[in-house]
N, C-alpha and C positions, 0 to 999 in steps of 0.2 A: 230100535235100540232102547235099551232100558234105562229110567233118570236114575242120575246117584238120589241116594239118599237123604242126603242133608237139605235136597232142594226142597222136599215137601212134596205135599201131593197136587199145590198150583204152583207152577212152575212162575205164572207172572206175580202173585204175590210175593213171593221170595225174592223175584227180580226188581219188587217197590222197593225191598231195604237197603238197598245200594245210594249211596249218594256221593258217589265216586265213579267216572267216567273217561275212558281215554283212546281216541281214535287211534288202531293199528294199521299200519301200512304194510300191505303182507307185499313182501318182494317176492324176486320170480327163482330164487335159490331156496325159496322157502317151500317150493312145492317140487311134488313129483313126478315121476312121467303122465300120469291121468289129470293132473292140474290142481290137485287137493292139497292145502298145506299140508305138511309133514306131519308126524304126529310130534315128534322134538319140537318143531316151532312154538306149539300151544305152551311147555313149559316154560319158553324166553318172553314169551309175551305174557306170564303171569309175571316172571322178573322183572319187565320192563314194566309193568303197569303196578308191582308194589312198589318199588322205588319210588313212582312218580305220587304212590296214594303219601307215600312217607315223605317227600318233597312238598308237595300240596298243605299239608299240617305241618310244615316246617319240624320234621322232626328226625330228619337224617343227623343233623348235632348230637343229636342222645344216643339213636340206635347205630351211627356208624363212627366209634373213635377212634381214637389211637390206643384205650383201654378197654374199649366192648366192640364187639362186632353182634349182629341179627344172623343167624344162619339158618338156614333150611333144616326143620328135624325130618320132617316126609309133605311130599307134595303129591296130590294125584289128580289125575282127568279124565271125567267121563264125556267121549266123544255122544254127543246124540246127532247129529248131525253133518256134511261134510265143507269148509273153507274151501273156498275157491279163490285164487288170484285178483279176481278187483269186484272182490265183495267189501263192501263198505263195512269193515269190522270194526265195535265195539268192546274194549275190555273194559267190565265192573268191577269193580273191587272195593272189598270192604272187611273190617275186623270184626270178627262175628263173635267171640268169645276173647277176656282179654283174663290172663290166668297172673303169676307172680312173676314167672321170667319170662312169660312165653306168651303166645296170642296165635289165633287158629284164624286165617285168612281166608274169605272164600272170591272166587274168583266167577266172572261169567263172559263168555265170548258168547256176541251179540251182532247180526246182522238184521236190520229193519226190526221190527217186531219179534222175532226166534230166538232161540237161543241156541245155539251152533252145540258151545261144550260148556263145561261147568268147572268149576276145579275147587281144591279145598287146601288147603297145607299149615303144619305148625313153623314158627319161627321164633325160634329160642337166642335170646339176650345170654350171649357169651361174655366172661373176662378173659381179655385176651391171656395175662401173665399166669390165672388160677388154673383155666382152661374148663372151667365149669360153668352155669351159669348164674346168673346175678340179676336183681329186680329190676323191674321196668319202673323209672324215677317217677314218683307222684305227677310231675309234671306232664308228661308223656299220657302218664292213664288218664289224665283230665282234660287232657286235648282230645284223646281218643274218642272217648265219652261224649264229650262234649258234640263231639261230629259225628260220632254215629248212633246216639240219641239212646232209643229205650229198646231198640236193636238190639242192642250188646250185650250177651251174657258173661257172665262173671263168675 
């Protein structure tokens, strides 16, 4: 199978700029009749593991209110390898580019040393009542920043 793009051409240096980590429990509805997680599962556990990178920097207050929401603009996954029911998986995750409303997430599913899949997606800072979107508060980019270091483009 062929890497996405954005990995680079070493797949484990890209895997250093992570520093964001979060064990997935792959259940047994998650897979198909040959024993491989689904290929839908891989998008809920990019879900579940940005959530938790935005819980982690305490910053679900900013990007989830009662007058913004974060939504998905495109998400995608490059399978290179196949999940299996009680592989000890790994999701990475980290904000690789952080723009005016928006921030480009890259994601990495991880068993032992491998890298199973890879994913990538933007997530754009809504107003809820404008319905367009609106800046990520100084606050937020400087947390951001601050934890994913010299990483982060801009």
């Amino acid at each position: 199978m062929s890497r996405a793009s954005f990995i680079g051409p070493d797949p484990q240096q890209w895997l250093e700029k992570f520093h964001f980590h979060t064990p997935i429990k792959v259940r047994y509805c998650e897979t198909d009749l040959l024993g491989h997680v689904n290929n839908v599962s891989y998008f809920m556990y990019f879900e579940q593991g940005r959530i938790e990178y935005f819980e982690n920097l305490g910053l679900t207050g900013e990007l989830f209110t009662d007058e913004k929401v974060s939504v998905v603009a495109d998400l995608e996954c490059k399978y290179l390898a196949e999940i299996f029911l009680r592989d000890p998986l790994q999701l990475h995750v980290r904000v690789a580019k952080l723009g005016r409303s928006s921030m480009d997430i890259e994601y990495a599913l991880v068993v032992g040393e491998n890298i199973k899949a890879a994913g990538r997606g933007a997530i754009v800072l809504v107003d809820k009542a404008a319905g367009r979107s609106t800046p990520i508060s100084d606050n937020a980019r400087e947390i951001i920043r601050s934890f994913e270091g010299s990483g982060l483009a801009e």
